[in-house]
N, CA, C and O atoms as a Tripos MOL2 file, in Angstrom:
@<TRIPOS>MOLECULE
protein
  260   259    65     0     0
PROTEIN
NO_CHARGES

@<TRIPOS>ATOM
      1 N         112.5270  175.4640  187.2690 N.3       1 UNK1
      2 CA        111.8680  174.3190  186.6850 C.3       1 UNK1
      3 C         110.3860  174.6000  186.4560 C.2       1 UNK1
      4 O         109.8400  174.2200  185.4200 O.2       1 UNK1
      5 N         109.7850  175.2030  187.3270 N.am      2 UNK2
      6 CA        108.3490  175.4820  187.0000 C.3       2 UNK2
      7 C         108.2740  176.5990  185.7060 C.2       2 UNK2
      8 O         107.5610  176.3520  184.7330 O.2       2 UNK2
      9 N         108.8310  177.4600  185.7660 N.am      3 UNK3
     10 CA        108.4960  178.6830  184.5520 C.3       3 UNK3
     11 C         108.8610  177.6440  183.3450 C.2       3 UNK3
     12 O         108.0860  177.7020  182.3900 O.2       3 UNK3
     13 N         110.2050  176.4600  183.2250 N.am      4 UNK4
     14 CA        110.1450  175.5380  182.2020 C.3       4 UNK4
     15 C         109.1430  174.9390  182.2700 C.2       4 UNK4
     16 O         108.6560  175.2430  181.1810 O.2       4 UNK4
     17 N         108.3660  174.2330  182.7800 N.am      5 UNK5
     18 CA        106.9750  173.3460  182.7850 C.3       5 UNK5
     19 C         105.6770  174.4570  181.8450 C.2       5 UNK5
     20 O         104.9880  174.2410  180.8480 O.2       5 UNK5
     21 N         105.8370  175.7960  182.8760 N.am      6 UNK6
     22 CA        104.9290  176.0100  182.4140 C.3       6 UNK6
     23 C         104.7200  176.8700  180.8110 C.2       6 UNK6
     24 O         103.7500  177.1650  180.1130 O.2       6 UNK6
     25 N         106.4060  177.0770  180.7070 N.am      7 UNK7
     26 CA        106.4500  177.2880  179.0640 C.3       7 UNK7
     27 C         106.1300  176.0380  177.7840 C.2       7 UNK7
     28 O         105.6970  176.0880  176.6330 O.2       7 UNK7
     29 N         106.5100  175.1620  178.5190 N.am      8 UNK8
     30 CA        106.5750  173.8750  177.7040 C.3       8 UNK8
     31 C         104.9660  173.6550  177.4830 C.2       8 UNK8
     32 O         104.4940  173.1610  176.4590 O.2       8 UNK8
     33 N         104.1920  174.1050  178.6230 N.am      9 UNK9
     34 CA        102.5460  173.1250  178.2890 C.3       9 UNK9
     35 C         101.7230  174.3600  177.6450 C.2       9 UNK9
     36 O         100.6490  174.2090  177.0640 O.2       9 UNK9
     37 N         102.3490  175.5540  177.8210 N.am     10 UNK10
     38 CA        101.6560  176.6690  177.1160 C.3      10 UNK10
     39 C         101.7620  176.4070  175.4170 C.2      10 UNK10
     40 O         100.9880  176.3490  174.4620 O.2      10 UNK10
     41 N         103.2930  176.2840  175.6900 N.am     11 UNK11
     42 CA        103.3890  176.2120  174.0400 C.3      11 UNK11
     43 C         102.6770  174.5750  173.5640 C.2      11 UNK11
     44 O         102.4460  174.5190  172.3570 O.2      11 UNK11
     45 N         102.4330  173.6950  174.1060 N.am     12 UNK12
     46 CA        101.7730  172.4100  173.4160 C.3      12 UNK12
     47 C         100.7140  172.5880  173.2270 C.2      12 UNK12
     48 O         100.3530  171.9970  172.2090 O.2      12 UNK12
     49 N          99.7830  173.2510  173.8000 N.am     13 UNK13
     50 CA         98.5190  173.8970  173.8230 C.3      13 UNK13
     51 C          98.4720  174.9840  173.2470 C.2      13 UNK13
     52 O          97.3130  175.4000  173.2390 O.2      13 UNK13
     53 N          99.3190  175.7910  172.6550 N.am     14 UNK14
     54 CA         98.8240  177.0250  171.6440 C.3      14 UNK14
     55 C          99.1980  176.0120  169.9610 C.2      14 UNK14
     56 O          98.4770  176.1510  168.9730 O.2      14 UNK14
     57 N         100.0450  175.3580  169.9770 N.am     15 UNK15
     58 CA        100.3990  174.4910  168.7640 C.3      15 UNK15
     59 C          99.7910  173.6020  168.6900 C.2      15 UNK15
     60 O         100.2170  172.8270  167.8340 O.2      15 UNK15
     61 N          98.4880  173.1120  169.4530 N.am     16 UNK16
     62 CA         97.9620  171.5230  169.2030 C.3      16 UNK16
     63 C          98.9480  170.6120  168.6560 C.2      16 UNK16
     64 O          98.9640  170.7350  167.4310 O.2      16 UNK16
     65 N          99.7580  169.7640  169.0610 N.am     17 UNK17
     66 CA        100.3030  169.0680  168.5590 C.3      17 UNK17
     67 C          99.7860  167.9490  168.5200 C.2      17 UNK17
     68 O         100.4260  167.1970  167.7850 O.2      17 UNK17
     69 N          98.6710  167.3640  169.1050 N.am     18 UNK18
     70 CA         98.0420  165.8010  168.6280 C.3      18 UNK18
     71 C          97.4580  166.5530  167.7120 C.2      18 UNK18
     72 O          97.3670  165.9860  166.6230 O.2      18 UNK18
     73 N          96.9910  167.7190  167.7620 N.am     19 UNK19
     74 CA         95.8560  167.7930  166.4350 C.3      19 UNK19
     75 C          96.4460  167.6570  165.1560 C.2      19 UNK19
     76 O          95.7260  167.5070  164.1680 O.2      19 UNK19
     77 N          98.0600  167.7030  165.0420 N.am     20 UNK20
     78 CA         99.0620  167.9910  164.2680 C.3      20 UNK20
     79 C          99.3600  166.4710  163.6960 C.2      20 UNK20
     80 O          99.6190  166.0820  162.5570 O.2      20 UNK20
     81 N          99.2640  166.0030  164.5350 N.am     21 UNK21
     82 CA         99.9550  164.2160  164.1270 C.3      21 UNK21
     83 C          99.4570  163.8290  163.0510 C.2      21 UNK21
     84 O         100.3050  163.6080  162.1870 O.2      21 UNK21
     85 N          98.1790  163.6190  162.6890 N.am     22 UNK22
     86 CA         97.5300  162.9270  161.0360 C.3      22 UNK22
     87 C          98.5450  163.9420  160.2830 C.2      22 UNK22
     88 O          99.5460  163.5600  159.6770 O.2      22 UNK22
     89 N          98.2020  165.0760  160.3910 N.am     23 UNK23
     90 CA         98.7620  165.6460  159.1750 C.3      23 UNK23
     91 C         100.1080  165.3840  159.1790 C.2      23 UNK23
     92 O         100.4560  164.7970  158.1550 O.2      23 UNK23
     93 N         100.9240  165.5890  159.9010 N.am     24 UNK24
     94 CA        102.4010  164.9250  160.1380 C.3      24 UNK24
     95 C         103.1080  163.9220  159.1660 C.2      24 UNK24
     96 O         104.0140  163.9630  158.3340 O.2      24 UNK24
     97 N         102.1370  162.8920  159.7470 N.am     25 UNK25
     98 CA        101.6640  161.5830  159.7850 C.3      25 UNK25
     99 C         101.7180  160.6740  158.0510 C.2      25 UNK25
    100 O         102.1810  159.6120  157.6350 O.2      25 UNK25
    101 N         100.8060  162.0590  157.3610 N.am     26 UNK26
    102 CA        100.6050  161.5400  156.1260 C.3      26 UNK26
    103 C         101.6780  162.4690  155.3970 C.2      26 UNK26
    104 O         101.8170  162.3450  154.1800 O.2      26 UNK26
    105 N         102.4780  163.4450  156.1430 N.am     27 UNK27
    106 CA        103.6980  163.7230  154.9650 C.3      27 UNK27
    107 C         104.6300  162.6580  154.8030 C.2      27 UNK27
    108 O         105.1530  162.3840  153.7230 O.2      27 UNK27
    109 N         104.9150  161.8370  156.2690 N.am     28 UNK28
    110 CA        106.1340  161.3770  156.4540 C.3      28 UNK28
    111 C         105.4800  159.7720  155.6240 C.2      28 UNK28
    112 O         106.3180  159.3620  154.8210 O.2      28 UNK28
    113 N         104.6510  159.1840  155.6660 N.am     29 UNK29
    114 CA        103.8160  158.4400  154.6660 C.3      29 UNK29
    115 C         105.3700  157.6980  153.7880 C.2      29 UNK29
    116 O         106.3050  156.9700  154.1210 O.2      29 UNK29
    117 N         105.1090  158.1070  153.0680 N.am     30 UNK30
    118 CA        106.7400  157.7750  151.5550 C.3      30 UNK30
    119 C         107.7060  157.1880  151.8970 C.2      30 UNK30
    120 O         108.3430  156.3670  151.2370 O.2      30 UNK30
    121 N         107.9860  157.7140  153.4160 N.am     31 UNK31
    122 CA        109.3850  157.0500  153.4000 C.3      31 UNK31
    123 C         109.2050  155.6240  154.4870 C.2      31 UNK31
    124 O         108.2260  155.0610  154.9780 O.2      31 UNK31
    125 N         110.5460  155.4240  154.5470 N.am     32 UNK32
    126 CA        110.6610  154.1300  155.1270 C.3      32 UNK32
    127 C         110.9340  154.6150  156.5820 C.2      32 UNK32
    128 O         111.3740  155.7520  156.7480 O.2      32 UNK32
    129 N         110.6670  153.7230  157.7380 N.am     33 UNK33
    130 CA        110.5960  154.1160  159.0050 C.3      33 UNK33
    131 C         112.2160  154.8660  159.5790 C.2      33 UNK33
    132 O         112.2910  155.9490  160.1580 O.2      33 UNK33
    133 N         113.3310  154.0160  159.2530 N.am     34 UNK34
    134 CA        114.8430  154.3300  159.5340 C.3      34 UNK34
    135 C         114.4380  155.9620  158.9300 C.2      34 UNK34
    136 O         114.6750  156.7810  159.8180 O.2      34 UNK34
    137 N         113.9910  156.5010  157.8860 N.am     35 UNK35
    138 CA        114.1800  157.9880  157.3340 C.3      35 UNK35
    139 C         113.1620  158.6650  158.2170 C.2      35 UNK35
    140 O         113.3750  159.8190  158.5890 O.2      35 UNK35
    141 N         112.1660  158.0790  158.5440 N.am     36 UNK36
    142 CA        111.0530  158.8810  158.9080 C.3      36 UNK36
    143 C         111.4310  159.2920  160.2840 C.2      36 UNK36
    144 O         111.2170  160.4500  160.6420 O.2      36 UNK36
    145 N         112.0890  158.2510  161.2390 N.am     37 UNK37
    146 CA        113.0580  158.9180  162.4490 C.3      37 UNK37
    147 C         113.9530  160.0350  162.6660 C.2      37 UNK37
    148 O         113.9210  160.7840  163.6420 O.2      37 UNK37
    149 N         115.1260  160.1220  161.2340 N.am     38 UNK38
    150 CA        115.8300  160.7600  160.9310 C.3      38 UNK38
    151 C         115.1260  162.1100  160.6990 C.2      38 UNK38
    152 O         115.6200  163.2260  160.8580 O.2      38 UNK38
    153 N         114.1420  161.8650  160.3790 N.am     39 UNK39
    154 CA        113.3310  163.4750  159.7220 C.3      39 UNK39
    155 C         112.6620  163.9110  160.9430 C.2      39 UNK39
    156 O         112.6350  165.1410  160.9170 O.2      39 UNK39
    157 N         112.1960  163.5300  161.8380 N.am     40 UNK40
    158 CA        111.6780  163.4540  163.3770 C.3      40 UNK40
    159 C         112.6420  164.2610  164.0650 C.2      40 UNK40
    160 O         112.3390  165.4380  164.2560 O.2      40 UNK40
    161 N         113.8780  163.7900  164.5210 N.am     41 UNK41
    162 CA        114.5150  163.8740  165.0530 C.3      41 UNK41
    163 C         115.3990  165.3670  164.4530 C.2      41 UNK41
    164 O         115.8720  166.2780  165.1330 O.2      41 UNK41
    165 N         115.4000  165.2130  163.0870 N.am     42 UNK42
    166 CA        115.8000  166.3950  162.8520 C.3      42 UNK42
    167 C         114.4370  168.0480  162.9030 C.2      42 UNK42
    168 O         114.7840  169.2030  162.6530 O.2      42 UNK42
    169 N         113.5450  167.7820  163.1390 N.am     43 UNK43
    170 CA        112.2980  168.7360  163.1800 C.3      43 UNK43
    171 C         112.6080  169.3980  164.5460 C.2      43 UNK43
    172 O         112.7800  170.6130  164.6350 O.2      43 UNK43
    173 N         112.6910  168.3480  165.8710 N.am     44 UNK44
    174 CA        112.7530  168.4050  166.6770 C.3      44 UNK44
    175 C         113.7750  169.2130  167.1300 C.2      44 UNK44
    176 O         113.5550  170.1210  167.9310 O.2      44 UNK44
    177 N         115.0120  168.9390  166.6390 N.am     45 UNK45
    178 CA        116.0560  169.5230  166.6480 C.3      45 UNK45
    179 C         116.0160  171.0250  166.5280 C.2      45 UNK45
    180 O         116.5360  171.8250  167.3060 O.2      45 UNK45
    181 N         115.1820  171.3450  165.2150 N.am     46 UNK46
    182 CA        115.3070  172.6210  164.6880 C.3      46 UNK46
    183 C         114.2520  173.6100  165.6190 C.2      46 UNK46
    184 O         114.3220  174.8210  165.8300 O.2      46 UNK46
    185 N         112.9230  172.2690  166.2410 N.am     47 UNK47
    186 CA        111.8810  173.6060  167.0570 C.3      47 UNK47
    187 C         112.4800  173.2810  168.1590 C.2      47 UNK47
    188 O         111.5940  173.3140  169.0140 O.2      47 UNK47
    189 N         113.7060  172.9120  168.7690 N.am     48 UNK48
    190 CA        114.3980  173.3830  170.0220 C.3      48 UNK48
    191 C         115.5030  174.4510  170.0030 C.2      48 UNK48
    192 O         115.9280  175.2570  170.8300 O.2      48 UNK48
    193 N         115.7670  174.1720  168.8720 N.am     49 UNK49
    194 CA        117.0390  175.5350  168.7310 C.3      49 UNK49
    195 C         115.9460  176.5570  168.4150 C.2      49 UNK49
    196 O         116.6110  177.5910  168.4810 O.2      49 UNK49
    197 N         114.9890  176.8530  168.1840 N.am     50 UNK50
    198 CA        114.1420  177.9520  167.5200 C.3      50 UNK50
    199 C         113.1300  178.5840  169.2410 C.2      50 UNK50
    200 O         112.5880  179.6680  169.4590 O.2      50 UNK50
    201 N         113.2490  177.4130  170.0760 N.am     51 UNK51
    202 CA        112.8440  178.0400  171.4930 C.3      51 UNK51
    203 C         113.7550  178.0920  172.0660 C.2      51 UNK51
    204 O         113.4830  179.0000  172.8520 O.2      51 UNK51
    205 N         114.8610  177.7340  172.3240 N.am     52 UNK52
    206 CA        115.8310  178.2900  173.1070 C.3      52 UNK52
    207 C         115.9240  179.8810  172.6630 C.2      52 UNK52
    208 O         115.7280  180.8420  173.4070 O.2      52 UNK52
    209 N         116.3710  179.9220  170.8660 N.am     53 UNK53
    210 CA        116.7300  181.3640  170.7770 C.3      53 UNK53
    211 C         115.7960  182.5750  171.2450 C.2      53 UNK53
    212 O         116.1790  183.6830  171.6210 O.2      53 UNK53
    213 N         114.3580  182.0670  171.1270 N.am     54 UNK54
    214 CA        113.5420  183.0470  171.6000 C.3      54 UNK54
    215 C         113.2950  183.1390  172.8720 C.2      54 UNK54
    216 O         112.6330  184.0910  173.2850 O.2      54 UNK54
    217 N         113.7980  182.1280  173.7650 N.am     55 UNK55
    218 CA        113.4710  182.4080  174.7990 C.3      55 UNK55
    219 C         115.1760  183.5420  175.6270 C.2      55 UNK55
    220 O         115.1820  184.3010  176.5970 O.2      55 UNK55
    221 N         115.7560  183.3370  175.1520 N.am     56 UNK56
    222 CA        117.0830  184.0290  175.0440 C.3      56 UNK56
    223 C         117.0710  185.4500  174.2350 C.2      56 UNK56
    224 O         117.7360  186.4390  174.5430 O.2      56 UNK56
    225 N         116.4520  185.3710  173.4800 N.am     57 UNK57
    226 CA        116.4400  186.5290  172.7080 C.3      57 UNK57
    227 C         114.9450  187.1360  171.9420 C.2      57 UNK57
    228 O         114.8690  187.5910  170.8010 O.2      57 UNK57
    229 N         113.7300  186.9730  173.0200 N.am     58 UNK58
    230 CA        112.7500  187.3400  172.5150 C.3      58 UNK58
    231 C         112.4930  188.2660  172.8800 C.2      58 UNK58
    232 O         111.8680  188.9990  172.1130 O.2      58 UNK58
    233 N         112.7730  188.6850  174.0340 N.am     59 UNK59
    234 CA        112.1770  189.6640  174.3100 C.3      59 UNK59
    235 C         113.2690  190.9460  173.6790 C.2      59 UNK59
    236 O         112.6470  191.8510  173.1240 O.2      59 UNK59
    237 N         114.6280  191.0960  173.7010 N.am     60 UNK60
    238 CA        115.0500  191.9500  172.3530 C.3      60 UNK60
    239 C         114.4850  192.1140  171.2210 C.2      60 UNK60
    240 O         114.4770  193.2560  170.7620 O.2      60 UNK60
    241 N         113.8370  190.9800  170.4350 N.am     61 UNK61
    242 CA        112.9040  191.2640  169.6590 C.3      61 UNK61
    243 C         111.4960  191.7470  169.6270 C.2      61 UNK61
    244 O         110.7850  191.9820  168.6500 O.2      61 UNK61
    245 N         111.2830  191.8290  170.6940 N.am     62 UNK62
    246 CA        109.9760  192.5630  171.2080 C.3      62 UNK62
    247 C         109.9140  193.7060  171.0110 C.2      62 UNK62
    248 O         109.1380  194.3460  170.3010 O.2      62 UNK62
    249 N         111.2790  194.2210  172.0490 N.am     63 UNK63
    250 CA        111.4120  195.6840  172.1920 C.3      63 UNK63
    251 C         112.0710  196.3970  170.7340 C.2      63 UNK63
    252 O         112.2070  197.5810  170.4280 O.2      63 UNK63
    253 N         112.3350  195.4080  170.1570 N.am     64 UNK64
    254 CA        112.7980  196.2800  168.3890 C.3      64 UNK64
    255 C         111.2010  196.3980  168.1310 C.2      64 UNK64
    256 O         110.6500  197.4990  168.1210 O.2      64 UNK64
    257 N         110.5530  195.2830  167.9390 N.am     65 UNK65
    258 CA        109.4100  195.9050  167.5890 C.3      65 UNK65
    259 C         108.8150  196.9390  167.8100 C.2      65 UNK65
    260 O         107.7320  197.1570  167.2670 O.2      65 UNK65
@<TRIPOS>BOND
     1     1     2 1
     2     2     3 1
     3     3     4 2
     4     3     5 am
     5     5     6 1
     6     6     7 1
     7     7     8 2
     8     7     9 am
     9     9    10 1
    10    10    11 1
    11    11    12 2
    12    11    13 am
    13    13    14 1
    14    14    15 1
    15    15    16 2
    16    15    17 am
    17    17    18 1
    18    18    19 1
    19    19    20 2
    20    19    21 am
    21    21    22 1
    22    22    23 1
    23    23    24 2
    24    23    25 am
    25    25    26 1
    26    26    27 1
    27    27    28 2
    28    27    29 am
    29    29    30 1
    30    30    31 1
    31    31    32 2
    32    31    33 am
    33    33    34 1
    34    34    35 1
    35    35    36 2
    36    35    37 am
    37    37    38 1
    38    38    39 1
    39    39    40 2
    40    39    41 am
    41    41    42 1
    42    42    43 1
    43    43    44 2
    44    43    45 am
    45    45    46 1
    46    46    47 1
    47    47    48 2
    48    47    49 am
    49    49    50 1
    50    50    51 1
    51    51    52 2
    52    51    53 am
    53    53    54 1
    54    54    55 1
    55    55    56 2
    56    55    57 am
    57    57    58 1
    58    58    59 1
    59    59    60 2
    60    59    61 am
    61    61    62 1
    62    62    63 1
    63    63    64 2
    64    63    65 am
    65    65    66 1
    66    66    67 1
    67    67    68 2
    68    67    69 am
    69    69    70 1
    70    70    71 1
    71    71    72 2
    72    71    73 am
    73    73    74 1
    74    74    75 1
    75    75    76 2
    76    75    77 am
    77    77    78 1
    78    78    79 1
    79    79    80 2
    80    79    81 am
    81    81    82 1
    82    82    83 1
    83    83    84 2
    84    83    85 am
    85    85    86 1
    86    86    87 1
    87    87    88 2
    88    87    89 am
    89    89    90 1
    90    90    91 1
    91    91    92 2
    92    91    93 am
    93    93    94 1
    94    94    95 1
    95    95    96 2
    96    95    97 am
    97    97    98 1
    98    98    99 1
    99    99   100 2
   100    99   101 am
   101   101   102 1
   102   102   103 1
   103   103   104 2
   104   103   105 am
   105   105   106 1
   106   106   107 1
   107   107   108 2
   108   107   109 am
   109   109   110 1
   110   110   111 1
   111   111   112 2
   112   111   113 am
   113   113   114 1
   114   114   115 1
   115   115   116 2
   116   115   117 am
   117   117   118 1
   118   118   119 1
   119   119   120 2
   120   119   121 am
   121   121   122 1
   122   122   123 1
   123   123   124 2
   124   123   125 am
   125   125   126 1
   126   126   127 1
   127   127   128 2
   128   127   129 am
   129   129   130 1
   130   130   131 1
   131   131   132 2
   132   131   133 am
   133   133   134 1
   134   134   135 1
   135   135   136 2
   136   135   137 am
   137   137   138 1
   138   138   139 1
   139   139   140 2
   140   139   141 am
   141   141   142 1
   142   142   143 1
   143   143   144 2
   144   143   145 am
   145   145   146 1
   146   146   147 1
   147   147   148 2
   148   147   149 am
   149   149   150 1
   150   150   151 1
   151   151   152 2
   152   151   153 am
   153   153   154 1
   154   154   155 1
   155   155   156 2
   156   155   157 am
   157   157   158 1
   158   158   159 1
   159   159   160 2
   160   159   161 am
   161   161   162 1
   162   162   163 1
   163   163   164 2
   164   163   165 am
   165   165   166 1
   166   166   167 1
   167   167   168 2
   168   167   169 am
   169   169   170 1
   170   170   171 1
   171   171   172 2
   172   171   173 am
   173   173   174 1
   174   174   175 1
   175   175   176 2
   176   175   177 am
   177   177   178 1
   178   178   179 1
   179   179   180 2
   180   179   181 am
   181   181   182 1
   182   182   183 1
   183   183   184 2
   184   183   185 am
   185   185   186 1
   186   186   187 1
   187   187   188 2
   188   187   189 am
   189   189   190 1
   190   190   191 1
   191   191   192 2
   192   191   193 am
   193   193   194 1
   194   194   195 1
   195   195   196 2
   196   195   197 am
   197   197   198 1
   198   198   199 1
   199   199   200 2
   200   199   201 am
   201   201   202 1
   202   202   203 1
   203   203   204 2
   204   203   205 am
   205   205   206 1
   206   206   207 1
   207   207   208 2
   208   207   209 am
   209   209   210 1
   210   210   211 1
   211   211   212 2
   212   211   213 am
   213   213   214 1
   214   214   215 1
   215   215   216 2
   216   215   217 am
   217   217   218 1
   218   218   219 1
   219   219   220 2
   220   219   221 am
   221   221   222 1
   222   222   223 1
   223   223   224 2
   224   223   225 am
   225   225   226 1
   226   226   227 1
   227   227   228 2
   228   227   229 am
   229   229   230 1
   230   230   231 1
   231   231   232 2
   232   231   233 am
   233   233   234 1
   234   234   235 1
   235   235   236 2
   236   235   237 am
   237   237   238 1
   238   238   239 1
   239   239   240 2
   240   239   241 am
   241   241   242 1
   242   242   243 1
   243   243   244 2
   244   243   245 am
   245   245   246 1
   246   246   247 1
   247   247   248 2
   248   247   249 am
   249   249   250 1
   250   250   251 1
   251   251   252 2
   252   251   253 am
   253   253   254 1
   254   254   255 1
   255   255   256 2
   256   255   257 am
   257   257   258 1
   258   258   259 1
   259   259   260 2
@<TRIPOS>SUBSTRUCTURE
     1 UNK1         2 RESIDUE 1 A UNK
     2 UNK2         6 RESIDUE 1 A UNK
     3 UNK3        10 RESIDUE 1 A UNK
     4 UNK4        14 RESIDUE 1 A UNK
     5 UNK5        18 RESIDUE 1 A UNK
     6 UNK6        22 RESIDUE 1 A UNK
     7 UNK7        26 RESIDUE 1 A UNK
     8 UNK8        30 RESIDUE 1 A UNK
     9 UNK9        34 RESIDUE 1 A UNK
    10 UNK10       38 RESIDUE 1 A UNK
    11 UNK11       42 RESIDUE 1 A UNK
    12 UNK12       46 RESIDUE 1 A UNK
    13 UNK13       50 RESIDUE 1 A UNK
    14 UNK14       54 RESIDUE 1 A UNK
    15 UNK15       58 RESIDUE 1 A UNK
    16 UNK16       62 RESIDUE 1 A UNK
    17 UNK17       66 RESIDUE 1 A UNK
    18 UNK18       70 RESIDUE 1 A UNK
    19 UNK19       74 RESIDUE 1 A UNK
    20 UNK20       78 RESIDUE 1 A UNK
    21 UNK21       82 RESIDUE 1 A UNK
    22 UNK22       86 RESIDUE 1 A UNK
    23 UNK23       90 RESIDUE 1 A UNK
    24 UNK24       94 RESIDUE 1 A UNK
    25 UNK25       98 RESIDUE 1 A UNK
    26 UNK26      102 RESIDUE 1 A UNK
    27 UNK27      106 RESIDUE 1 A UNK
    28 UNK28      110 RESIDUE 1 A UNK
    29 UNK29      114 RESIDUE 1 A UNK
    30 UNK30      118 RESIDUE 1 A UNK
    31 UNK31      122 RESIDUE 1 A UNK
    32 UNK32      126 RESIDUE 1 A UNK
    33 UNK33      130 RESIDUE 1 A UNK
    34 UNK34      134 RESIDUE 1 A UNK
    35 UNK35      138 RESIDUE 1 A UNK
    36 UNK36      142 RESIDUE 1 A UNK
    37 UNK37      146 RESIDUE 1 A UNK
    38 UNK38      150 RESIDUE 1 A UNK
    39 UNK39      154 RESIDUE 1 A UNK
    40 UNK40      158 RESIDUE 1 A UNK
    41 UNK41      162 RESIDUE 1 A UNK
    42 UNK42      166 RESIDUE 1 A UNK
    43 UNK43      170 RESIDUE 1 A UNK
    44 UNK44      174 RESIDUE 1 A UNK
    45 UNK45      178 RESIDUE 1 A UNK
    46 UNK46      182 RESIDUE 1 A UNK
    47 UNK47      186 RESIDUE 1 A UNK
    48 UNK48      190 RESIDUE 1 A UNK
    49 UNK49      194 RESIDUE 1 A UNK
    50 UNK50      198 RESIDUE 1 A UNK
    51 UNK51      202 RESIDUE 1 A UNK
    52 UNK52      206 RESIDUE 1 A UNK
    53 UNK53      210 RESIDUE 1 A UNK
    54 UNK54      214 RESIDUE 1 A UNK
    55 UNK55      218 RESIDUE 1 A UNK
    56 UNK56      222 RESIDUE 1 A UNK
    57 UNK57      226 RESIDUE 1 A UNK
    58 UNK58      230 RESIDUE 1 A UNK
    59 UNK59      234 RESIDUE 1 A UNK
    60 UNK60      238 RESIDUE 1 A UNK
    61 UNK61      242 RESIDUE 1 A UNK
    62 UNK62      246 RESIDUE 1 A UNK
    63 UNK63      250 RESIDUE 1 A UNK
    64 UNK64      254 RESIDUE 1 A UNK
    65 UNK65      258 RESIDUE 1 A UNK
């Protein structure tokens, strides 16, 4: 649980993610709130499958490098 904690606050802090929100913020703008969830939820989706795989399979990609 700790090496999860402390991957989780490394990565919020190398990505600024409040610094991220306006800009976010004003893509999702257009749509209506029911879509703007849907699009949330699907982002989210995709940068958790995208850290699981690397955390599963990054360091193979390391060593190809």
């Amino acid at each position: 649980m700790n090496t999860f904690l402390t991957f989780c606050l490394t990565l919020f802090l190398v990505i600024d993610a409040v610094g991220h929100i306006p800009v976010y913020l004003s893509f999702l703008k257009p749509y209506d709130k029911r879509k703007r969830t849907l699009i949330s939820l699907r982002e989210l989706f995709f940068a958790l499958l995208i850290m699981i795989l690397f955390h599963y399979f990054g360091s193979v990609l390391l060593h190809m490098l």
